[in-house]
Every structure is written in C-alpha cells, then in structure tokens.
CHARMM internal coordinates of N, CA and C (Angstrom, degrees):
IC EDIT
DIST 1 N 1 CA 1.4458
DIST 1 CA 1 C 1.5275
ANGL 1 N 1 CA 1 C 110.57
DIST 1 C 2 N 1.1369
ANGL 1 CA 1 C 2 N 140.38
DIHE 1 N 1 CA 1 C 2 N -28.21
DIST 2 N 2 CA 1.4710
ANGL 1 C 2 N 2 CA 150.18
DIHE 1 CA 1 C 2 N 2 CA -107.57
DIST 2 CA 2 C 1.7532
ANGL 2 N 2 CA 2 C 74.35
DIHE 1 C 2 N 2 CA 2 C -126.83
DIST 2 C 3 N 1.7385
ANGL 2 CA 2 C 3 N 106.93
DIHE 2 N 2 CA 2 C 3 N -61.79
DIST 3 N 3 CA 1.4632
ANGL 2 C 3 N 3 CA 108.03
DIHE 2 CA 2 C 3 N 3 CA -179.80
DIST 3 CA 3 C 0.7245
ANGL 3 N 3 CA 3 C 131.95
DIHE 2 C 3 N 3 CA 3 C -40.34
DIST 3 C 4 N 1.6086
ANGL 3 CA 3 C 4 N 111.23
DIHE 3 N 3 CA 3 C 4 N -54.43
DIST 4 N 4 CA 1.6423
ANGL 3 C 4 N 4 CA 147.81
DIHE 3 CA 3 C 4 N 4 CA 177.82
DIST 4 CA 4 C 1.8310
ANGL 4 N 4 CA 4 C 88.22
DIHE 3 C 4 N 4 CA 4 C -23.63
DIST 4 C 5 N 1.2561
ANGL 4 CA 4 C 5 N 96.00
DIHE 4 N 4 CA 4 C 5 N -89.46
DIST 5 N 5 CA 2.0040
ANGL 4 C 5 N 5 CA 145.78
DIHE 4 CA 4 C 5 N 5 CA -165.43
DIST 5 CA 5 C 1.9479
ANGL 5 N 5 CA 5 C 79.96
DIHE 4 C 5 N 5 CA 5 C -43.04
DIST 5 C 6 N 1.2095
ANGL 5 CA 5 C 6 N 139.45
DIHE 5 N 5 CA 5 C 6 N -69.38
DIST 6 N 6 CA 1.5073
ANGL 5 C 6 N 6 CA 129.16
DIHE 5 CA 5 C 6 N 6 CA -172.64
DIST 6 CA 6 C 1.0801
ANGL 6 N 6 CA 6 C 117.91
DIHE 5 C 6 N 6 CA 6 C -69.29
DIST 6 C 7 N 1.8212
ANGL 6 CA 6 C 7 N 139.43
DIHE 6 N 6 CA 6 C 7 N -19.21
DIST 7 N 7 CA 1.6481
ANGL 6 C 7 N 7 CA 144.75
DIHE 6 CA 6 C 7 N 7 CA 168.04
DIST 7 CA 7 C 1.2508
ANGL 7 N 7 CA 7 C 98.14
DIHE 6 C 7 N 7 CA 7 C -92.16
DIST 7 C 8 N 1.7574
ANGL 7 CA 7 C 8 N 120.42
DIHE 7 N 7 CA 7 C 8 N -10.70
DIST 8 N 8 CA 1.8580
ANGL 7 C 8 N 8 CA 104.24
DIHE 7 CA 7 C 8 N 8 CA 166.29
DIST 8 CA 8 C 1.2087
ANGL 8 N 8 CA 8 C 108.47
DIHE 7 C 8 N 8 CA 8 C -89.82
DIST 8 C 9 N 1.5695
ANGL 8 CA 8 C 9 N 124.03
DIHE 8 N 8 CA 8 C 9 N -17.10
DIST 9 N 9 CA 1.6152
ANGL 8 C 9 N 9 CA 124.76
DIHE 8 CA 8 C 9 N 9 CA 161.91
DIST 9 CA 9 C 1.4339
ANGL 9 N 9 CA 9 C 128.72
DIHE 8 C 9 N 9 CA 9 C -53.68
DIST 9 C 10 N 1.7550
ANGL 9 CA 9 C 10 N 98.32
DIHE 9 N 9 CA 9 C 10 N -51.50
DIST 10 N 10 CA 1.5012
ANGL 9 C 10 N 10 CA 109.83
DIHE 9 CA 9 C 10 N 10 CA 166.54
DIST 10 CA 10 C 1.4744
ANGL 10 N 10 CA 10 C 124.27
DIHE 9 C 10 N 10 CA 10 C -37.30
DIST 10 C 11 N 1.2777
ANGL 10 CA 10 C 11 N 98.09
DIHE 10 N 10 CA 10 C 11 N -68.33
DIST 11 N 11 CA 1.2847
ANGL 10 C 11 N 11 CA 117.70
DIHE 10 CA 10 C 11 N 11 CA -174.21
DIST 11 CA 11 C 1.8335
ANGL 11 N 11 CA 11 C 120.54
DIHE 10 C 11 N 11 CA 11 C -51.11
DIST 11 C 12 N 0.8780
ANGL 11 CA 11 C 12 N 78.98
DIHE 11 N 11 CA 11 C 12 N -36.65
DIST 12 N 12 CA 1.8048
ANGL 11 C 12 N 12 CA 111.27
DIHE 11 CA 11 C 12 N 12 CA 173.30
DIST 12 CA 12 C 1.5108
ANGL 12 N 12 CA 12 C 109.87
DIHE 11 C 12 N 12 CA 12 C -66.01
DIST 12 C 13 N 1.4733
ANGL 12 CA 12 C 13 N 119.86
DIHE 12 N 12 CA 12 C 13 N -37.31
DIST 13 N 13 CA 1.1879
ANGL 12 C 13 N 13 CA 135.94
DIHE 12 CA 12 C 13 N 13 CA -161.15
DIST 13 CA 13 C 1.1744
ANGL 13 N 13 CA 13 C 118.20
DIHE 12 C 13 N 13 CA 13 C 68.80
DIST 13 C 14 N 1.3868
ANGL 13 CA 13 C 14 N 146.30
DIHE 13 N 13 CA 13 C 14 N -7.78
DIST 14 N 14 CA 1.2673
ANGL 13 C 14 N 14 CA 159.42
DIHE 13 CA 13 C 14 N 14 CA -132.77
DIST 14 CA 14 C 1.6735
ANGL 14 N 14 CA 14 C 120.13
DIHE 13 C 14 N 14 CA 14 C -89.53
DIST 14 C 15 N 0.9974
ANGL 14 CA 14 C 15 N 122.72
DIHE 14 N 14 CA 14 C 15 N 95.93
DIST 15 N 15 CA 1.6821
ANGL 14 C 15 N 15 CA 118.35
DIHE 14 CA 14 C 15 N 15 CA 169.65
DIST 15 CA 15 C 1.4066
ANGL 15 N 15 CA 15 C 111.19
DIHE 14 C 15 N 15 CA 15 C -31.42
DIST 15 C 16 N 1.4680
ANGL 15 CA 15 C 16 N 116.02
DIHE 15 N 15 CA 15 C 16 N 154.70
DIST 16 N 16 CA 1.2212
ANGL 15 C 16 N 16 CA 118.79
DIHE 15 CA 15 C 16 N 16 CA 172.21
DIST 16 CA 16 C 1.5769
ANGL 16 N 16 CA 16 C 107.89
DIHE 15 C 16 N 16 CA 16 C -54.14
DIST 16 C 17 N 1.4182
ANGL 16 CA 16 C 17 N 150.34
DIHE 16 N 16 CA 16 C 17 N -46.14
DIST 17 N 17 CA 1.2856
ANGL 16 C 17 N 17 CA 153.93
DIHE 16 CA 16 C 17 N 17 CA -128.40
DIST 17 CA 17 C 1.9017
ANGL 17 N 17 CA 17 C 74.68
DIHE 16 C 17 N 17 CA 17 C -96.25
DIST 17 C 18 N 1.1741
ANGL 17 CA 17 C 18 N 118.42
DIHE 17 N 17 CA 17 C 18 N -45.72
DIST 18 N 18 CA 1.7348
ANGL 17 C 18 N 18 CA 111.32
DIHE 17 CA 17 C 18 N 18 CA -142.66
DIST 18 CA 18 C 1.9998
ANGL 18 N 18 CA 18 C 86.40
DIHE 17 C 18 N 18 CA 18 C -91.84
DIST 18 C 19 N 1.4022
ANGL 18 CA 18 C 19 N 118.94
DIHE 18 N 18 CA 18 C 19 N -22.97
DIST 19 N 19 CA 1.3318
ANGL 18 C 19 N 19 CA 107.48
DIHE 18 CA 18 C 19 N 19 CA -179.22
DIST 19 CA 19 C 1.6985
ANGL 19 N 19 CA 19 C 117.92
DIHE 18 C 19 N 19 CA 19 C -74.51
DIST 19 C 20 N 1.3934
ANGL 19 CA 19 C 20 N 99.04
DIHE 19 N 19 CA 19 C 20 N -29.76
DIST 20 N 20 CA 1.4234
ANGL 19 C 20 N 20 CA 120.85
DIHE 19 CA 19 C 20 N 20 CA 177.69
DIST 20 CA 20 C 1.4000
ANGL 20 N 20 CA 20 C 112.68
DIHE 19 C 20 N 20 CA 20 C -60.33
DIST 20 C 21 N 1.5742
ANGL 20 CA 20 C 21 N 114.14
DIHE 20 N 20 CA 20 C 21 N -58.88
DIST 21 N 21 CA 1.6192
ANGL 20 C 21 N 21 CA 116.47
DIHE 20 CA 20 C 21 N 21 CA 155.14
DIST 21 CA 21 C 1.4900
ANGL 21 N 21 CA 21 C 136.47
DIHE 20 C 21 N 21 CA 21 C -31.75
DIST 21 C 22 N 1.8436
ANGL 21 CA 21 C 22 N 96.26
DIHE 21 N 21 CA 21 C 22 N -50.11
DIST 22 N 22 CA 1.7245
ANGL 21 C 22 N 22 CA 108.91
DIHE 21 CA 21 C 22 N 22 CA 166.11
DIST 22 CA 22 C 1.5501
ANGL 22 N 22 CA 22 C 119.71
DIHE 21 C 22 N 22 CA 22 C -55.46
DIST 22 C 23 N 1.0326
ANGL 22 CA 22 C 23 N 108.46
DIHE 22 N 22 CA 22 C 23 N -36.27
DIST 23 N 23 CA 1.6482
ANGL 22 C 23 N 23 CA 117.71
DIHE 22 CA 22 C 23 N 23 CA 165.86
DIST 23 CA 23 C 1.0065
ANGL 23 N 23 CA 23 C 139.75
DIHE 22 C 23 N 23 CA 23 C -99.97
DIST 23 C 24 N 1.2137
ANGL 23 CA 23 C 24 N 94.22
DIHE 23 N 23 CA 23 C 24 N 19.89
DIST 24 N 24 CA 1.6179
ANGL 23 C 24 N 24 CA 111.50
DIHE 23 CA 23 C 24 N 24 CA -172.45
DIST 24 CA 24 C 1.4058
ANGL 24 N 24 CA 24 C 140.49
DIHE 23 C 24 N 24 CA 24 C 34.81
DIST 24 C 25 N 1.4524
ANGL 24 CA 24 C 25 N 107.33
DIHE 24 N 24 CA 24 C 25 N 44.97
DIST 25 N 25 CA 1.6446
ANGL 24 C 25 N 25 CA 120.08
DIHE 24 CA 24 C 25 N 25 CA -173.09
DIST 25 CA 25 C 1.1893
ANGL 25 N 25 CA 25 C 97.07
DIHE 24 C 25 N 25 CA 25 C -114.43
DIST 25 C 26 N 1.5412
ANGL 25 CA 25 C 26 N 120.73
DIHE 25 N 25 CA 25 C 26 N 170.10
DIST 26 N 26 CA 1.1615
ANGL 25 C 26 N 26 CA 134.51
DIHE 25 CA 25 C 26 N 26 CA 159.24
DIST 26 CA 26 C 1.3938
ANGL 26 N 26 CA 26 C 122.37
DIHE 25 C 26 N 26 CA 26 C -52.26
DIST 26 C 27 N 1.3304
ANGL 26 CA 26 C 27 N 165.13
DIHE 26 N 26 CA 26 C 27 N 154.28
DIST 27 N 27 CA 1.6985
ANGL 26 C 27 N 27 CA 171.37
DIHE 26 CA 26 C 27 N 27 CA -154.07
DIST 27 CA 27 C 1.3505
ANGL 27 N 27 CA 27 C 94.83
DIHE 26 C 27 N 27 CA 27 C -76.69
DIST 27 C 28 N 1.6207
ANGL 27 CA 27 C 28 N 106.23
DIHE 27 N 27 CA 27 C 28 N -70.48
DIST 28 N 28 CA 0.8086
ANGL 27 C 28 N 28 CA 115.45
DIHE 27 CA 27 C 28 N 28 CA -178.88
DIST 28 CA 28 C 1.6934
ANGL 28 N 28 CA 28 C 134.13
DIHE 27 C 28 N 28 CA 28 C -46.08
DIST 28 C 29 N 1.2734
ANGL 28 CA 28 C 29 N 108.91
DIHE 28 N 28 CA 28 C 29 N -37.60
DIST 29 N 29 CA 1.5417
ANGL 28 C 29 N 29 CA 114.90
DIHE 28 CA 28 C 29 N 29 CA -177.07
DIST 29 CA 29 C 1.4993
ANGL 29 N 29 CA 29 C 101.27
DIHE 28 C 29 N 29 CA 29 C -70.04
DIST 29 C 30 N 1.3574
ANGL 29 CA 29 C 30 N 108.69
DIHE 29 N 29 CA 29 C 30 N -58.72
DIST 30 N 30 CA 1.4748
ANGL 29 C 30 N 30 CA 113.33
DIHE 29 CA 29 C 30 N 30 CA -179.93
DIST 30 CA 30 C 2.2341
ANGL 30 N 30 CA 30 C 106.15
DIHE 29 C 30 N 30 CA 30 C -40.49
DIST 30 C 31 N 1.6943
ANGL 30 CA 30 C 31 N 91.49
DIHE 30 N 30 CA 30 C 31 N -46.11
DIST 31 N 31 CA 1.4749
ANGL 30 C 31 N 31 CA 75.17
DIHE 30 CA 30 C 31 N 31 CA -159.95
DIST 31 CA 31 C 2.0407
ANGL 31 N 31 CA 31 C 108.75
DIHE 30 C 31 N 31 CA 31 C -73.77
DIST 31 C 32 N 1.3523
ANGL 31 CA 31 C 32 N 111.61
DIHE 31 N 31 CA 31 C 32 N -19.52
DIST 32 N 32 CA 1.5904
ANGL 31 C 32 N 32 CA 100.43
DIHE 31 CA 31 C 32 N 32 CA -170.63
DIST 32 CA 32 C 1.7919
ANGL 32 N 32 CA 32 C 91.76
DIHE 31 C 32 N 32 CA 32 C -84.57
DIST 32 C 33 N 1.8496
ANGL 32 CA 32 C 33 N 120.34
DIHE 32 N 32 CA 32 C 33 N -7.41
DIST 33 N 33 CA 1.4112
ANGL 32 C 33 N 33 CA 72.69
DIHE 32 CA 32 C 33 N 33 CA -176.46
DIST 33 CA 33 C 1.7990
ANGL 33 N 33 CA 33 C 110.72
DIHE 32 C 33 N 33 CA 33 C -104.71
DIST 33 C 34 N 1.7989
ANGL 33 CA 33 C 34 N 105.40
DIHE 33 N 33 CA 33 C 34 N 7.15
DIST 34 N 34 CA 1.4167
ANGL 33 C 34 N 34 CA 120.38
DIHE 33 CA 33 C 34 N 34 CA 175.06
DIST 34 CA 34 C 1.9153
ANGL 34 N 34 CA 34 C 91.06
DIHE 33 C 34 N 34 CA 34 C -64.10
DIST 34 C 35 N 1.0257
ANGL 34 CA 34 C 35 N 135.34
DIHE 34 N 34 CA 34 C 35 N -42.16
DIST 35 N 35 CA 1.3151
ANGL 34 C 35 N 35 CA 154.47
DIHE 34 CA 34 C 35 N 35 CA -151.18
DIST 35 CA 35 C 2.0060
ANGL 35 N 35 CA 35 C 116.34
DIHE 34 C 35 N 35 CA 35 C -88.36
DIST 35 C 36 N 1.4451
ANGL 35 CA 35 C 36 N 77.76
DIHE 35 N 35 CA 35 C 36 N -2.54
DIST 36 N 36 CA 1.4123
ANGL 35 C 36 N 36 CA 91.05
DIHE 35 CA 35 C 36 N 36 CA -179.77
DIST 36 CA 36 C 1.8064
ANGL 36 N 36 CA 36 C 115.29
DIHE 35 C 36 N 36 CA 36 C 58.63
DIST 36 C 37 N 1.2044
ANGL 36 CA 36 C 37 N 106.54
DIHE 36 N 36 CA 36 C 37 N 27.07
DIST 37 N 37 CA 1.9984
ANGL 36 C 37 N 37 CA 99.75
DIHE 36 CA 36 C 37 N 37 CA 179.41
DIST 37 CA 37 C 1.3240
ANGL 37 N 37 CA 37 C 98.99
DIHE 36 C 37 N 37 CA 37 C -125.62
DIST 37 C 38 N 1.3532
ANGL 37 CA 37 C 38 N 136.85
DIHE 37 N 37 CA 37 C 38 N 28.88
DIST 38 N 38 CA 1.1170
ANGL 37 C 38 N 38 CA 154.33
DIHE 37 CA 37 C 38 N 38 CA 111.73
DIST 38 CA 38 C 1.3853
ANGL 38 N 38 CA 38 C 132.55
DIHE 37 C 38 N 38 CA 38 C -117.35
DIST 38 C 39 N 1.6928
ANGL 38 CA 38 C 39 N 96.92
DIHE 38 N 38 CA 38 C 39 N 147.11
DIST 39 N 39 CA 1.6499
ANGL 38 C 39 N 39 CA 90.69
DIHE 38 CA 38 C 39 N 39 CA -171.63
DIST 39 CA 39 C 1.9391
ANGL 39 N 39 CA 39 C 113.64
DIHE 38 C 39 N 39 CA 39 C -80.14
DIST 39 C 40 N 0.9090
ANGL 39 CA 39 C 40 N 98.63
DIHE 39 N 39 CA 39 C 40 N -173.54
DIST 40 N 40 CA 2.2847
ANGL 39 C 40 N 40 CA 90.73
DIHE 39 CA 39 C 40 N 40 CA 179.31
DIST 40 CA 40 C 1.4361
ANGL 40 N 40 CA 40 C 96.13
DIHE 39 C 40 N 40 CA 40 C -108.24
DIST 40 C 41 N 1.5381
ANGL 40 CA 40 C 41 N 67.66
DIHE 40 N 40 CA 40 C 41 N 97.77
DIST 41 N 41 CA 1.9954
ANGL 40 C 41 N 41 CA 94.61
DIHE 40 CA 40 C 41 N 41 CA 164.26
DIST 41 CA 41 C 1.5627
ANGL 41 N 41 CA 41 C 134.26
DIHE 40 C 41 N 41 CA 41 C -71.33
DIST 41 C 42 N 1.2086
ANGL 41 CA 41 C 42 N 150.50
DIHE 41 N 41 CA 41 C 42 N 174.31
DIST 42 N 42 CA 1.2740
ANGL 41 C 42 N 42 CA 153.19
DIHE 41 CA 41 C 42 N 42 CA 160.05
DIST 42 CA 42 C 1.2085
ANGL 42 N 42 CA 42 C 95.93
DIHE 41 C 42 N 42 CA 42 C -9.96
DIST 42 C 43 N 1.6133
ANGL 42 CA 42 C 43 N 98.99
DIHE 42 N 42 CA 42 C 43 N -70.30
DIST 43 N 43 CA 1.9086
ANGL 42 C 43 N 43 CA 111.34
DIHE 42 CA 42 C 43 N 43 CA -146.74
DIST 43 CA 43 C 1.8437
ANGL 43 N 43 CA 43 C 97.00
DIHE 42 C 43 N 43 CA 43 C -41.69
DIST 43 C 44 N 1.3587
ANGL 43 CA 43 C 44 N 94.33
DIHE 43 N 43 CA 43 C 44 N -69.60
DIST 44 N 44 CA 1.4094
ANGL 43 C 44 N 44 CA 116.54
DIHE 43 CA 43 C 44 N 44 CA -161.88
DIST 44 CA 44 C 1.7727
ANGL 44 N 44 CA 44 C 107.75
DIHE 43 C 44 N 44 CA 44 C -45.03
DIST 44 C 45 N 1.4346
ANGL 44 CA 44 C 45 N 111.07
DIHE 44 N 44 CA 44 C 45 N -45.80
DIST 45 N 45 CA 1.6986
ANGL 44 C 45 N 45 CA 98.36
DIHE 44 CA 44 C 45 N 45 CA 157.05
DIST 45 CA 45 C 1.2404
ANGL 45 N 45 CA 45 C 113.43
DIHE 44 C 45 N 45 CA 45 C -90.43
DIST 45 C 46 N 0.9372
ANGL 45 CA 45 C 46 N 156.59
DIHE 45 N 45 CA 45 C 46 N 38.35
DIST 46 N 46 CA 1.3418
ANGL 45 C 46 N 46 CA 132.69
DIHE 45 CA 45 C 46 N 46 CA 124.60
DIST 46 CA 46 C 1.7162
ANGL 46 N 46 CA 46 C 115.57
DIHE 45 C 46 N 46 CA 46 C -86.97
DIST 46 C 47 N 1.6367
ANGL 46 CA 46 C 47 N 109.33
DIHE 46 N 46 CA 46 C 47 N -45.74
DIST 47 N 47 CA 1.8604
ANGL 46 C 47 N 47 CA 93.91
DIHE 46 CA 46 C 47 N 47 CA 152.10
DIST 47 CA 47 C 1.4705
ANGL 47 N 47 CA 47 C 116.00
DIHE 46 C 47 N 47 CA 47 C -32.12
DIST 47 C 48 N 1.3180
ANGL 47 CA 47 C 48 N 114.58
DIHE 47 N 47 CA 47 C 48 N -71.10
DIST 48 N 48 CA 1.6910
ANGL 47 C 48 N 48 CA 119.99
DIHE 47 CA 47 C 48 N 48 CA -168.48
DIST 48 CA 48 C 1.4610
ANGL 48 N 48 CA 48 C 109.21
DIHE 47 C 48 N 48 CA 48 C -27.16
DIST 48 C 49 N 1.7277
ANGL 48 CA 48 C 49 N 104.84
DIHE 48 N 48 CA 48 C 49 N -63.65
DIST 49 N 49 CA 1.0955
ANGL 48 C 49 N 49 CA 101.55
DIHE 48 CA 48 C 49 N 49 CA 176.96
DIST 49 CA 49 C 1.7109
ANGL 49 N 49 CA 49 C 150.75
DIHE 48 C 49 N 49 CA 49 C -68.89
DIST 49 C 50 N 1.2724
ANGL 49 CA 49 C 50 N 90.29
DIHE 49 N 49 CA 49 C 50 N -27.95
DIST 50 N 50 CA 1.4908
ANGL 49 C 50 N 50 CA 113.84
DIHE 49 CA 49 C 50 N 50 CA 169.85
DIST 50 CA 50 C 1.6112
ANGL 50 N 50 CA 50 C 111.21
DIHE 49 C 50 N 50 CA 50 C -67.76
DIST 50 C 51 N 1.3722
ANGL 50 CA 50 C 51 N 123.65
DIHE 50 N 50 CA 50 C 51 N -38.38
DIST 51 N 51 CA 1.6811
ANGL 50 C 51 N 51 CA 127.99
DIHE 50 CA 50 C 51 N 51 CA -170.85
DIST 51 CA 51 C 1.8160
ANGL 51 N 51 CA 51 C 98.45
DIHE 50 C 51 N 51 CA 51 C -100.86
DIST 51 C 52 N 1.1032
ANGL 51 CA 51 C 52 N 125.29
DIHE 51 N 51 CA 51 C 52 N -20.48
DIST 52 N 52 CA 1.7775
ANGL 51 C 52 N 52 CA 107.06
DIHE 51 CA 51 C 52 N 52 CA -177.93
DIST 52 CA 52 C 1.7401
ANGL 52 N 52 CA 52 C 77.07
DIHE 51 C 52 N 52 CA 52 C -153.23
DIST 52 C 53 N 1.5632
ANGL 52 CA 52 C 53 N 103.43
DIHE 52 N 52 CA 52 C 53 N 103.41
DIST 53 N 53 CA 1.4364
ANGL 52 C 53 N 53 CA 105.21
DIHE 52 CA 52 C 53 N 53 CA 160.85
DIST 53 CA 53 C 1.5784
ANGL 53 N 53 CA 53 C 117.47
DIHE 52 C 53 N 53 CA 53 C -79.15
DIST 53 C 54 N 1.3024
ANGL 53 CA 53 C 54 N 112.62
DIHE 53 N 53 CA 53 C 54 N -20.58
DIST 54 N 54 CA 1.9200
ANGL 53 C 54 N 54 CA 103.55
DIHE 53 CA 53 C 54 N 54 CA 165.26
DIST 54 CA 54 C 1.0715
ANGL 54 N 54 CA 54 C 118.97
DIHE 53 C 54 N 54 CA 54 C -54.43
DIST 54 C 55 N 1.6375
ANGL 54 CA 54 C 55 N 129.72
DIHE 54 N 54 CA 54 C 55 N -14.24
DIST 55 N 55 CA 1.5273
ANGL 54 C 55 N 55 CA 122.79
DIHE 54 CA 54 C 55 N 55 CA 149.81
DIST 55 CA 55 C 1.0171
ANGL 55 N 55 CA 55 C 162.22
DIHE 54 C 55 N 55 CA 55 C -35.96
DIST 55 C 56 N 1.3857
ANGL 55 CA 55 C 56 N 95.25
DIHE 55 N 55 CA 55 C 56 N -45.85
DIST 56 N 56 CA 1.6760
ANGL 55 C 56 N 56 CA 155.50
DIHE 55 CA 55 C 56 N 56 CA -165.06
DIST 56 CA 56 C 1.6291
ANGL 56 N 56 CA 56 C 78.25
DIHE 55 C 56 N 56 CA 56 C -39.20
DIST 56 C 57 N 1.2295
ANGL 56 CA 56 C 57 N 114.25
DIHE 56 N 56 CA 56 C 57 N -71.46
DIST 57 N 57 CA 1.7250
ANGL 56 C 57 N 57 CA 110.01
DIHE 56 CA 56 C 57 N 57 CA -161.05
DIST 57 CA 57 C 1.5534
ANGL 57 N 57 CA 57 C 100.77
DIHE 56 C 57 N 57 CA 57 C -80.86
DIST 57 C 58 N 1.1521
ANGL 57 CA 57 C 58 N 153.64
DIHE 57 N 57 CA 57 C 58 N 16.76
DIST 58 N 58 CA 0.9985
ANGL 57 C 58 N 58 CA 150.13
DIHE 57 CA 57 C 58 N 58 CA 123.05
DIST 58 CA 58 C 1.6500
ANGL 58 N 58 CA 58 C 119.02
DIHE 57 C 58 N 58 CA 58 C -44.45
DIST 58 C 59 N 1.7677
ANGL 58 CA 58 C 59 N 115.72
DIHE 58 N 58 CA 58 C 59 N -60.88
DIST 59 N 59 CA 1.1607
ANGL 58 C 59 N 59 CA 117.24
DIHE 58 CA 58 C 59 N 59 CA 167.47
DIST 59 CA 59 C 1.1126
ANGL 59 N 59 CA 59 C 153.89
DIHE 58 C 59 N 59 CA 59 C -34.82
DIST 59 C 60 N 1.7489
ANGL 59 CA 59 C 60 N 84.66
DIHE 59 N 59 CA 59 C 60 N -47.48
DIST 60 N 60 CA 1.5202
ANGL 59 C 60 N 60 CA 96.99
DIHE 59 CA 59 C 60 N 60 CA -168.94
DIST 60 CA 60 C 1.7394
ANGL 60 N 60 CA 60 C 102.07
DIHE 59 C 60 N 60 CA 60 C -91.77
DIST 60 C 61 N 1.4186
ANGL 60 CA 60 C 61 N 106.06
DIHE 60 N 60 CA 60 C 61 N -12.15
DIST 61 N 61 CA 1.6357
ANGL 60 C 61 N 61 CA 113.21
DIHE 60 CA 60 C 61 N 61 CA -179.98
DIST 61 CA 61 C 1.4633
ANGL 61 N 61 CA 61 C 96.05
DIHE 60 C 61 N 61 CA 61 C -63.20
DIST 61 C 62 N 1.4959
ANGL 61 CA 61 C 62 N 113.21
DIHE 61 N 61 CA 61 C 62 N -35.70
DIST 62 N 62 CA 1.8527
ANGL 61 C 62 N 62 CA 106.17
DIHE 61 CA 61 C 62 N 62 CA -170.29
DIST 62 CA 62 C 1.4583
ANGL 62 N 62 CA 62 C 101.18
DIHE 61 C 62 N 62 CA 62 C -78.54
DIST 62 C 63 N 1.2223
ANGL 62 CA 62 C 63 N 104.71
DIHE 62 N 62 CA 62 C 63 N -45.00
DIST 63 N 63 CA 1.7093
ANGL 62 C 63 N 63 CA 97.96
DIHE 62 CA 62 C 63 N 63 CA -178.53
DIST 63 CA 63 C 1.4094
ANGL 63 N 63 CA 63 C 126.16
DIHE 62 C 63 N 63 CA 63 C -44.63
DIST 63 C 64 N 1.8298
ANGL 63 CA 63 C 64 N 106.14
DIHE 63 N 63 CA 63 C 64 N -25.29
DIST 64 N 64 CA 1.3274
ANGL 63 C 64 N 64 CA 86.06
DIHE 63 CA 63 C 64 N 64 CA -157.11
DIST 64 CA 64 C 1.8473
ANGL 64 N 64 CA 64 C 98.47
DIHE 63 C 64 N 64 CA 64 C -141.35
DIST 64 C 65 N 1.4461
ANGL 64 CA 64 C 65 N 95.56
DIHE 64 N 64 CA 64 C 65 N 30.14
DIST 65 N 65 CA 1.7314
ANGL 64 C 65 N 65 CA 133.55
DIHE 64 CA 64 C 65 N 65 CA 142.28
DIST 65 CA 65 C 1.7183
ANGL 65 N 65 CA 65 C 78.36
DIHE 64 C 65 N 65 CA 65 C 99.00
DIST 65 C 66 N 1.5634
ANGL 65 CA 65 C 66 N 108.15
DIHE 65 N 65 CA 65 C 66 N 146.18
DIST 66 N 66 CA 1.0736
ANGL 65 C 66 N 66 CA 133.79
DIHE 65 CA 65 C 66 N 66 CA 173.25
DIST 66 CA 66 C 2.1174
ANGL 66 N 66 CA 66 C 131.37
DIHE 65 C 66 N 66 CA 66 C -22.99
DIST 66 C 67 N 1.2657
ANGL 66 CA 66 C 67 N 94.04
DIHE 66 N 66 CA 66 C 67 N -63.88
DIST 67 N 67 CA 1.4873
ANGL 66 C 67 N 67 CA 102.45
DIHE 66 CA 66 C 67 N 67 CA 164.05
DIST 67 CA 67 C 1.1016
ANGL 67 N 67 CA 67 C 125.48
DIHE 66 C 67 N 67 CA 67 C -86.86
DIST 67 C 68 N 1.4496
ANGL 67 CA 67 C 68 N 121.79
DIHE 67 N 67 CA 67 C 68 N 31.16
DIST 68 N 68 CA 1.5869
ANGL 67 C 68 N 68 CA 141.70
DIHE 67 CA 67 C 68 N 68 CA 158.69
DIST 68 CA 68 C 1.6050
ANGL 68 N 68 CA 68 C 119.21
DIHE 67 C 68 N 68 CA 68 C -40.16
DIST 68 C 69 N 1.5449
ANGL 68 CA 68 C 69 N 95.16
DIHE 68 N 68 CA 68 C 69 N -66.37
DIST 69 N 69 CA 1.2434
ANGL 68 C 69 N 69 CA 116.48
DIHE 68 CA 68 C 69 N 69 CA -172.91
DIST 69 CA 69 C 1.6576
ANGL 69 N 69 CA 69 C 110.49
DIHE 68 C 69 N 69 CA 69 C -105.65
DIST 69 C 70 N 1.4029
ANGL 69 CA 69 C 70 N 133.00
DIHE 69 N 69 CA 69 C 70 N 48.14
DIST 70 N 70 CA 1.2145
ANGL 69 C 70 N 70 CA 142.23
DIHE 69 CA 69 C 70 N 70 CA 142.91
DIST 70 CA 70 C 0.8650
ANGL 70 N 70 CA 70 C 126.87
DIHE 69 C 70 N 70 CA 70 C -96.21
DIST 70 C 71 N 1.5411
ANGL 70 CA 70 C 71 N 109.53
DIHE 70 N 70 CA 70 C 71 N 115.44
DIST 71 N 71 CA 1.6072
ANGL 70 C 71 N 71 CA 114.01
DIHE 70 CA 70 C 71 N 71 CA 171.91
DIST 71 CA 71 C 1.3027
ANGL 71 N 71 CA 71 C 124.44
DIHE 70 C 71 N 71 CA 71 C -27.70
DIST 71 C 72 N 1.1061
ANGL 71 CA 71 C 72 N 89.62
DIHE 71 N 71 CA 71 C 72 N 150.92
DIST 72 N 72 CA 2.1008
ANGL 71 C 72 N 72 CA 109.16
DIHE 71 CA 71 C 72 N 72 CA -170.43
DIST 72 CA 72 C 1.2130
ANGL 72 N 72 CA 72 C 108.49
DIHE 71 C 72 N 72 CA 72 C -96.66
DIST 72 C 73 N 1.2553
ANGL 72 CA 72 C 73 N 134.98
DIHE 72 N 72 CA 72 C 73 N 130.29
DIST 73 N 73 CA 1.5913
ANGL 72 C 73 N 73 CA 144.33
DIHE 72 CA 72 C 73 N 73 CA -166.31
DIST 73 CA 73 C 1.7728
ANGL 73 N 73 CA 73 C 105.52
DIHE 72 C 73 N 73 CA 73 C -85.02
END
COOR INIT
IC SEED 1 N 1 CA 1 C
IC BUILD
C-alpha cells in the first residue's frame, strides 16, 4: 500500500507538503508514515480512498491482508 500511495505521488509530481494536502492529512502524518516510523493507519486509508478512488482496491486489499483479493484456483 505504502508503494502504491509514493508511485501515486510520483506520478502526481507532488512534494510531500502538496501530497499531504491531496489527502487531506497533516505533512507531517503523511511524511513519518511515507518514512516508514509510522504504520498506515485509518486516517491515511480513508484519505487514500476518499482523494484517488482507483485505490480503493489497493486499500481495502491492505486492510484485509494482502492475498485477500487473489483469485481462487
């Protein structure tokens, strides 16, 4: 998810201050948890989801542990 959320920055072109805005968190939250010294909390997916809904299934794949959403054999 964490990846997801920093190659949607890239792409975006966006400084930390202006990505933090897009998602409407504080700089700071965005930056300790881009920084790995926090883990991605509520806030940060429900920003995710609310500001770039093409995520959405990114999110909820983290929420609800990785091989959630892999096809079934």
């Amino acid at each position: 998810m964490l990846a997801r959320l920093k190659a949607k920055q890239q792409e975006l072109g966006l400084n930390d201050s202006a990505f933090a805005d897009r998602l409407g968190v504080p700089r700071s939250t965005w930056l300790l948890t881009k920084r790995g010294e926090r883990p991605i909390r509520n806030k940060i997916i429900r920003a995710t989801m609310r500001s770039f809904p093409e995520l959405i299934p990114d999110a909820l794949s983290y929420l609800v542990g990785d091989d959630y959403l892999q096809p079934v054999a």
